[in-house]
C-alpha positions in Angstrom: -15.3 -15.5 -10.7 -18.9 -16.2 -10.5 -20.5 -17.6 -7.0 -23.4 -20.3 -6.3 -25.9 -18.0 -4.1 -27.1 -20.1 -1.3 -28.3 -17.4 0.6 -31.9 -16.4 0.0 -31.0 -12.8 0.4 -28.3 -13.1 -2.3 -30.2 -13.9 -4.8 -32.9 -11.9 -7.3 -36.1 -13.4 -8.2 -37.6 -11.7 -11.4 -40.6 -12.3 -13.2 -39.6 -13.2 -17.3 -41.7 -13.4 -20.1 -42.1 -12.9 -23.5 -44.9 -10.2 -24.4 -47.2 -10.9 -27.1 -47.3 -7.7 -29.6 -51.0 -9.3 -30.3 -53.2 -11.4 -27.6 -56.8 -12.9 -28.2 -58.1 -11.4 -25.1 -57.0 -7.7 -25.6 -55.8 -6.4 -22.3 -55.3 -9.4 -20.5 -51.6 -8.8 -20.2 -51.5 -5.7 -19.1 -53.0 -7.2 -16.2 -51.0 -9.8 -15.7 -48.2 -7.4 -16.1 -49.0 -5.5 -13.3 -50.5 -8.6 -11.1 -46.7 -9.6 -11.1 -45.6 -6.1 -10.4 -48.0 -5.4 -7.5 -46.3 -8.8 -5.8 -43.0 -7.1 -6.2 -41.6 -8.5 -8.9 -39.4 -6.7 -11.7 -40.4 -8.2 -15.2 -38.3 -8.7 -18.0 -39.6 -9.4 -21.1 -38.0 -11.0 -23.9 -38.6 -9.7 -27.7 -37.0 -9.8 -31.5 -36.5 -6.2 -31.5 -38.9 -5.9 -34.3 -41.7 -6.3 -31.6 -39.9 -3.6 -28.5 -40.4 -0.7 -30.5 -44.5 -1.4 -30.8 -44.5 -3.0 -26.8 -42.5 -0.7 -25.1 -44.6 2.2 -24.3 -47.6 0.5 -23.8 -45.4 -1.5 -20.8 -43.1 1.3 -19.0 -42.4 -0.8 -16.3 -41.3 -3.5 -18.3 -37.5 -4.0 -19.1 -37.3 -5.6 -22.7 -34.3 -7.4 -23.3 -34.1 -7.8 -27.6 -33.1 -11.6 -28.6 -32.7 -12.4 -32.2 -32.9 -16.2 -31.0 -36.5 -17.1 -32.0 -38.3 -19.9 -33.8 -39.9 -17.3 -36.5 -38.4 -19.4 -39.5 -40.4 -22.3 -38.2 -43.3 -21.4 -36.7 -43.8 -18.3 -38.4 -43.8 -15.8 -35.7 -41.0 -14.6 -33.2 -41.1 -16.9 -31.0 -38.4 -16.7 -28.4 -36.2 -19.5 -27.2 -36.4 -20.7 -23.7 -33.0 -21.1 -24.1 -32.7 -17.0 -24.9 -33.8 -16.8 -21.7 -32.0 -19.2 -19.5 -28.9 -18.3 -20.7 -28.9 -14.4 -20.2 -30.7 -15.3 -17.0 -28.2 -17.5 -15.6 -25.1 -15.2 -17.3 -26.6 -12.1 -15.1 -27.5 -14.6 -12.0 -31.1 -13.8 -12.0 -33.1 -16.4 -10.2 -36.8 -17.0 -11.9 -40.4 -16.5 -12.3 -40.8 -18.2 -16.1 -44.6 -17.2 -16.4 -46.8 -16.7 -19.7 -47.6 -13.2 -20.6 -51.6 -14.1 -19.6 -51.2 -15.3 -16.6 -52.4 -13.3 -13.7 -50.3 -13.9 -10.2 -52.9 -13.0 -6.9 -50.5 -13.8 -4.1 -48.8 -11.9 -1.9 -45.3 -10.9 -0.6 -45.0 -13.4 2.2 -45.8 -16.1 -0.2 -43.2 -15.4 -3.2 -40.9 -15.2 0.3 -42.0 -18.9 1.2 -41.4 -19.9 -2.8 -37.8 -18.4 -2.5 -37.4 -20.3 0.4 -37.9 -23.6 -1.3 -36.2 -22.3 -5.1 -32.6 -23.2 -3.4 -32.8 -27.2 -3.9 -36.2 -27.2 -5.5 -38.0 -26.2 -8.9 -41.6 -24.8 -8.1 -44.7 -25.2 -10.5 -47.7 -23.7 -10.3 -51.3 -24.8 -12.2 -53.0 -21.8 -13.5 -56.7 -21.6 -12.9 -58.9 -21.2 -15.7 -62.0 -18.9 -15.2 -64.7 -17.2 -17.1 -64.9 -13.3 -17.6 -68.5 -13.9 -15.9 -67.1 -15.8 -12.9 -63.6 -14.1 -12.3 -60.8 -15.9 -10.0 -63.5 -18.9 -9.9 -62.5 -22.6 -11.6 -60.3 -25.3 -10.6 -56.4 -25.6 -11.3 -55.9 -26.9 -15.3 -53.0 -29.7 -14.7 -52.3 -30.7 -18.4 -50.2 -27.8 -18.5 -47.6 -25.8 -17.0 -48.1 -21.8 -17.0 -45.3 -20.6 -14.0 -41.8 -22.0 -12.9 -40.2 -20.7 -9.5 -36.2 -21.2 -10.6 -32.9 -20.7 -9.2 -30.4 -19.7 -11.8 -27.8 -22.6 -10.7 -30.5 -25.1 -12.6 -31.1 -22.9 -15.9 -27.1 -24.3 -16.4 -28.4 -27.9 -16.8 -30.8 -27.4 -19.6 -29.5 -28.3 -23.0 -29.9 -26.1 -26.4 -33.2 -26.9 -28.2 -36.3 -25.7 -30.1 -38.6 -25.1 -27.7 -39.7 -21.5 -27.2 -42.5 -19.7 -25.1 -46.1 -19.5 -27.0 -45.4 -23.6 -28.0 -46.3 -26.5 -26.6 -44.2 -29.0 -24.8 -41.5 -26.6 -23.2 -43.5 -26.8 -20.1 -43.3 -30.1 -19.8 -39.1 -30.4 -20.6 -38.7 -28.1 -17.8 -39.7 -30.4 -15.1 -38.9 -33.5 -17.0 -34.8 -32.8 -17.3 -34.7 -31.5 -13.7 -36.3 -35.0 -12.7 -33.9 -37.2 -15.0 -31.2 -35.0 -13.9 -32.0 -35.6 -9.6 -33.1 -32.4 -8.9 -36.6 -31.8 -7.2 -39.3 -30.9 -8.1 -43.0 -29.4 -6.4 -46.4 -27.9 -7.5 -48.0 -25.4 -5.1 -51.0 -26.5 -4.0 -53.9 -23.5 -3.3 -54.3 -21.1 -6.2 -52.0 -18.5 -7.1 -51.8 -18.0 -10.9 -55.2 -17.4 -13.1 -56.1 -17.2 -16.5 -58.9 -15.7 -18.5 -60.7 -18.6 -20.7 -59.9 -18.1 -24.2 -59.8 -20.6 -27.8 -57.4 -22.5 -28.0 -54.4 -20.7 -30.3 -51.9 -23.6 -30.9 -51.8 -25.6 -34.0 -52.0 -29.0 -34.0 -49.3 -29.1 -36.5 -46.9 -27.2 -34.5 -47.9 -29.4 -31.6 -47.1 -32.7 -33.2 -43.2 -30.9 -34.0 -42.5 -29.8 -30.8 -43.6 -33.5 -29.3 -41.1 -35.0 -32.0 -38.7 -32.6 -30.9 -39.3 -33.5 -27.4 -39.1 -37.4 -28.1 -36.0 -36.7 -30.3 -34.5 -35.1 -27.2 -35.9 -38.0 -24.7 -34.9 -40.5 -26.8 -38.3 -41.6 -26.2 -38.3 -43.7 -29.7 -41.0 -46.4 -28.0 -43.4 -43.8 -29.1 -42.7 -42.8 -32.6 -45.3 -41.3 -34.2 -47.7 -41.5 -31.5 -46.9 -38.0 -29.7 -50.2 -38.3 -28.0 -49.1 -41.5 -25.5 -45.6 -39.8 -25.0 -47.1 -36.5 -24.0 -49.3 -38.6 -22.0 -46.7 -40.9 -20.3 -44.9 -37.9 -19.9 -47.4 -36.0 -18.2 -48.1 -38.7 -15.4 -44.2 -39.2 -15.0 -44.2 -35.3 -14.0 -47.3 -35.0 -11.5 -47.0 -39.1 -10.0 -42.9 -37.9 -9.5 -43.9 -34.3 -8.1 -45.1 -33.3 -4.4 -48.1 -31.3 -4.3 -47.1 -28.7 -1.6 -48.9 -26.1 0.5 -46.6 -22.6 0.7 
């Protein structure tokens, strides 16, 4: 029989990902990688196995777990499911650091100790800040999106099965959004702690508009078919005007 960890000491934080076999700004995730590492985090990284056997010895300290659960048939890449994820995660109680594979992490051990001491009855966000290679660890915190989660495994439970997988858009906004709906709490961290190296954009606007219809589907946010720019919109200020902003 499975128990609900209440204690902090009970439970293990990890940091999980999916790593990309191919990244605009080469290099950038080895960093981040070993930004998550130096704060003390194991990572797990989830792949179709097709990618582990290219990833794996350029990452040694990276565990790969192989899921066959992503979304290549229909965004034509391997994609994994968030879903993948939550599920092993919260099979294995593993208590979370959802982060993209770009993101750098410059905190310290005190701090992810102060975030685990908020995980039990909360869900903690952080903003990434977005700086230039000429001006590194300088810029302001981009709030459109979402780039790390803080998550006990008791919430991955309450998530339902969908489409939305890590490298798409709108999976960072359904995190925070069910947990709302469903009375659970929610925070951003307010100072810095996660940082990302400026790069083009890489999502398609295509892709964008079906994971917003798959969102609305969900949502049953039929007020705005067809207009997946005010529901992403309405959606957005419904996260940060419901969210505390807090200092850890």
């Amino acid at each position: 029989m499975r128990k609900d960890c209440f204690i902090l000491s009970l439970f293990k934080l990890i940091a999980v990902t999916s790593i990309a076999p191919y990244h605009i700004n080469e290099g950038i995730q080895l960093k981040a990688v070993q930004s998550w590492i130096d704060c003390g985090l194991e990572v797990y990284s989830f792949n179709h196995p097709s990618e582990i056997v290219a990833l794996k010895d350029i990452y040694p300290g990276v565990k790969f777990i192989p899921t066959y659960r992503t979304q290549h048939k229909i965004f034509g890449k391997h994609y994994v499911c968030i879903n993948a994820i939550f599920d092993y995660c919260f099979e294995n109680d593993l208590s979370i650091c959802l982060i993209n594979s770009d993101i750098e992490m410059k905190t310290d051990k005190e701090t992810l100790k102060r975030i685990e001491a908020k995980m039990d009855d909360t869900i903690v966000m952080a903003n990434r800040v977005n700086y230039e290679a000429n001006h590194p660890y300088h810029g302001s915190q981009y709030l459109m999106g979402i780039d790390a989660f803080f998550i006990h495994y008791k919430y991955l439970q309450i998530y339902p099965q969908t489409s939305f997988c890590l490298g798409q858009c709108h999976f960072d906004y359904l995190i925070p959004y069910w947990a709302m709906i469903n009375g659970i709490e929610t925070a951003f961290i307010k100072q810095d702690t996660i940082y990302h190296l400026a790069h083009n954009a890489q999502y398609n606007p295509d892709n964008w508009l079906k994971t917003g219809h798959h969102f609305m589907w969900l949502t049953n946010m039929y007020q705005f078919t067809n207009r997946v720019d005010k529901m992403s919109t309405h959606v957005f200020n419904y996260i940060h005007n419901g969210t505390k902003r807090i200092e850890i």
